[in-house]
C-alpha positions in Angstrom: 2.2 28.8 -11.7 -0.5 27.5 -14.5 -1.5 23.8 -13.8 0.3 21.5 -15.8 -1.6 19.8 -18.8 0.0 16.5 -17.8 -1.9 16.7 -14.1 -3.8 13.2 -13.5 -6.4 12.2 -12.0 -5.5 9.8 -9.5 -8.4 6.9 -8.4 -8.0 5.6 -5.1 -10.2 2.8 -3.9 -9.7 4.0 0.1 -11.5 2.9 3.2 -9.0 0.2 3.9 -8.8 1.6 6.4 -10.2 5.2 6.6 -7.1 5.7 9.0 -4.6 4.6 6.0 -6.6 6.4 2.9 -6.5 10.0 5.3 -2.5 9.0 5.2 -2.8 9.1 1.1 -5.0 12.0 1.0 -2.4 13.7 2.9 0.7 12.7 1.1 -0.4 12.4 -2.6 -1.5 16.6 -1.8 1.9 17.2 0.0 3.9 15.5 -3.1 2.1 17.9 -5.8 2.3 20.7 -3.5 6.2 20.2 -3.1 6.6 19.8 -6.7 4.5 22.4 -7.8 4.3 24.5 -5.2 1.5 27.7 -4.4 -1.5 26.4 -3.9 -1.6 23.2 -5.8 -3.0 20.0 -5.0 -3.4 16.6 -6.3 -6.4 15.9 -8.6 -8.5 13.2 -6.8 -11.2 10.7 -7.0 -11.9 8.6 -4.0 -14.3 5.8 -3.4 -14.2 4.8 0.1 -15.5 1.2 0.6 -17.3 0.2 4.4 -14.0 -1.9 5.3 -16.5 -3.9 7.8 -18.1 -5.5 4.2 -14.2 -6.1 2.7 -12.9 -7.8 6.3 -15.8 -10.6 6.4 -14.9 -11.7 2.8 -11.3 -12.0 3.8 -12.4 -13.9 6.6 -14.3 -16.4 4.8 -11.9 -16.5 1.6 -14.4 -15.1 -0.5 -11.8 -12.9 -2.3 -14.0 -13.5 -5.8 -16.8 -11.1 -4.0 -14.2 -9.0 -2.7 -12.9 -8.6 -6.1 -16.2 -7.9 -7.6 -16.8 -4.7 -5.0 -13.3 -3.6 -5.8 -14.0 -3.9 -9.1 -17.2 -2.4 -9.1 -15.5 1.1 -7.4 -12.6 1.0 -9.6 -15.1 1.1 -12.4 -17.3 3.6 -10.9 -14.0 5.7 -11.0 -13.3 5.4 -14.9 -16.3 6.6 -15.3 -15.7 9.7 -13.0 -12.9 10.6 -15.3 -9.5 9.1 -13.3 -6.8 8.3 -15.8 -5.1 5.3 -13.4 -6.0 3.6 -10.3 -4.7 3.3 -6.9 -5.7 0.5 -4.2 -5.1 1.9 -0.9 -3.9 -0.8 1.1 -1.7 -3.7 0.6 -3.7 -6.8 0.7 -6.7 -6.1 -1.2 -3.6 -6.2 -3.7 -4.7 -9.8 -3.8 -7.9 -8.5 -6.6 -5.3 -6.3 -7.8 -6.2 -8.2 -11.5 -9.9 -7.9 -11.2 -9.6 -4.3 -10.5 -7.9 -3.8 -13.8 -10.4 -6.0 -15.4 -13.3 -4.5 -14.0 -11.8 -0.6 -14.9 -9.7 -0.8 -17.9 -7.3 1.7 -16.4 -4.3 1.4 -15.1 -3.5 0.2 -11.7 -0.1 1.8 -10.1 0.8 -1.6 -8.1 2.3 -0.7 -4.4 4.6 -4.2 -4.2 6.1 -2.3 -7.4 6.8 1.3 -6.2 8.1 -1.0 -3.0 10.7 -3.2 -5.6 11.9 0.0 -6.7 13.1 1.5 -3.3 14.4 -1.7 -2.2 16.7 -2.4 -5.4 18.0 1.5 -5.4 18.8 0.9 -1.6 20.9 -2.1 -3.4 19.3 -4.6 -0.8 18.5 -8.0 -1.5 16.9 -9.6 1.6 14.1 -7.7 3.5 12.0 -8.5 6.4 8.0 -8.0 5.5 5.4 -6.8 7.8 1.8 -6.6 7.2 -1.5 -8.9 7.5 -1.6 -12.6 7.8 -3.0 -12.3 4.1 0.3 -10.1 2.9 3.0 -12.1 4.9 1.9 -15.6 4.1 0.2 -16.0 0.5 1.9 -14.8 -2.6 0.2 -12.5 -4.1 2.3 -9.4 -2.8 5.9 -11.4 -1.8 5.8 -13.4 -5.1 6.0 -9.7 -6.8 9.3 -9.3 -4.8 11.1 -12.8 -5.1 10.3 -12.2 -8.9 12.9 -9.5 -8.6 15.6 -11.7 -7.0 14.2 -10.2 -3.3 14.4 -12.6 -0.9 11.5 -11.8 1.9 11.4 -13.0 5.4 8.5 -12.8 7.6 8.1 -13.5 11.4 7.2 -17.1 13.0 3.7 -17.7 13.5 2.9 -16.2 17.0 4.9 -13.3 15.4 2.2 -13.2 12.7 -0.6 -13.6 14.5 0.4 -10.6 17.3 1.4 -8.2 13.8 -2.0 -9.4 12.2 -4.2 -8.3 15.3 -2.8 -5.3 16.3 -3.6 -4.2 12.7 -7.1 -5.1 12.5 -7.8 -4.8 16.3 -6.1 -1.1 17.0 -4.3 0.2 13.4 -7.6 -0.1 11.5 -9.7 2.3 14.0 -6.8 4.4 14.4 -5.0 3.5 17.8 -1.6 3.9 18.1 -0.5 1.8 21.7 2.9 1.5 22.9 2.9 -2.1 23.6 1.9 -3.0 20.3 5.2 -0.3 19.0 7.3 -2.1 21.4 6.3 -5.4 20.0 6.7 -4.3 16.5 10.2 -2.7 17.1 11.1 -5.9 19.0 10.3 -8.1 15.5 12.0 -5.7 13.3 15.4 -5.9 15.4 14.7 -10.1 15.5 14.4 -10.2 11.8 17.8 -8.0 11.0 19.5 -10.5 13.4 17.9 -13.3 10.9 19.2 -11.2 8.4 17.2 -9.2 6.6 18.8 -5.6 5.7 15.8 -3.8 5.8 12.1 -4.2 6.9 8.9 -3.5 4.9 6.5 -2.1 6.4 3.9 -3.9 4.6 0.4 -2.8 5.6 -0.4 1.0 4.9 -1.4 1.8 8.8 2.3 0.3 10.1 3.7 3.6 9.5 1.5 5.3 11.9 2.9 2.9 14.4 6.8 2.4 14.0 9.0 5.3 12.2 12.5 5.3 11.2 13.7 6.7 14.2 12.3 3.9 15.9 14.6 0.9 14.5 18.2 0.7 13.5 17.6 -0.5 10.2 16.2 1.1 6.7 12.7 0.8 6.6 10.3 0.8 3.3 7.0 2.1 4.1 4.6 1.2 2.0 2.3 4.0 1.8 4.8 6.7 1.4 6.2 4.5 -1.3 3.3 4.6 -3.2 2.0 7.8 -2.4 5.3 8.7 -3.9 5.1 6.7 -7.1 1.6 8.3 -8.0 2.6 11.7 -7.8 5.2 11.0 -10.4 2.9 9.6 -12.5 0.2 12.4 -11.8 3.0 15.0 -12.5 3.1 13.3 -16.4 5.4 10.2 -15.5 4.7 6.7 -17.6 1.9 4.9 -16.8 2.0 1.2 -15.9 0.7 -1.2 -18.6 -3.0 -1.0 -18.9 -4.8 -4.2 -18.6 -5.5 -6.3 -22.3 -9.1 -5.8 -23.5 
């Protein structure tokens, strides 16, 4: 089979952590080859940023220099010759503007691929799992309420335990079965609460819980959007590209 004219070339600002951009690697290749079959693969461009340098500007608030180096890479990958953008993890969706700004491409937004698998589920309250950053401030759940998705997150000492593990033992690619046995035991909290299905809102939580660890219909982030992007490499419509 001839390679498509319509093929991408996908952006991805990775190293957010190296542990969740190998996930993308793996599944935006897996999604081409599926569809296409032989010995295809996804066209690629990947600029993988020292997460060290990206977590001390979180920590200090500094997200206006955070923006600038995501900026800068998203840039550097126009110029390589990618057609749209992906940011490979959820909160550095925070700059997702400045990106744009910065590139002039556009940006395939993961809270969007997530508001499409939660309204074809037909759900309309979900449970959201990710960093402090993601589950408190509204950069990411403000895209979902705008949809009429309501979005519950755990208490505080909830947050804090789901926070840590991520940064502590997600990012450098740990997988421990106290931390999966404190994550199930949130998910199954939350569905009591109500929610009718759980995001999984950072792009290393699915290395940690899968579905056939919970009772309820989980939307994994990275799949999600590893999933949208592969439609949109295979030829599918571009988002909006940002106003010069």
């Amino acid at each position: 089979m001839t390679e498509p004219a319509t093929l991408r070339t996908l952006g991805i600002i990775g190293g957010m952590s190296w542990a969740s951009t190998a996930s993308y690697y793996r599944l935006l290749n897996e999604g081409i080859q599926a569809r296409l079959g032989g010995l295809h693969s996804a066209r690629l461009l990947i600029h993988s940023l020292d997460f060290a340098n990206i977590e001390a500007l979180q920590v200090c608030g500094d997200w206006h220099a955070a923006g600038r180096l995501l900026g800068d890479a998203g840039a550097g990958l126009a110029r390589a010759g990618a057609d749209c953008l992906l940011i490979a993890t959820n909160t550095m969706h925070k700059v997702a503007d400045a990106v744009t700004a910065a590139s002039g491409l556009p940006l395939i937004h993961i809270a969007d691929a997530t508001v499409v698998a939660i309204r074809a589920a037909g759900l309309g309250r979900v449970g959201l799992l990710g960093t402090r950053y993601t589950m408190e401030q509204d950069f990411y759940r403000g895209r979902l309420e705008a949809h009429g998705i309501e979005v519950l997150v755990p208490d505080d000492a909830g947050r804090t335990e789901i926070d840590r593990v991520i940064y502590e033992e997600l990012c450098l690619g740990r997988c421990e079965s106290r931390a999966r046995d404190f994550y199930r035991a949130t998910i199954r909290h939350m569905t009591e609460q109500g929610a009718e299905g759980v995001i999984l809102g950072c792009t290393e939580i699915g290395l940690l819980i899968r579905t056939q660890d919970v009772d309820c219909p989980l939307f994994d982030t990275t799949a999600l959007h590893a999933a949208a992007a592969v439609g949109v490499a295979l030829g599918g419509p571009l988002p909006p590209a940002p106003e010069a």
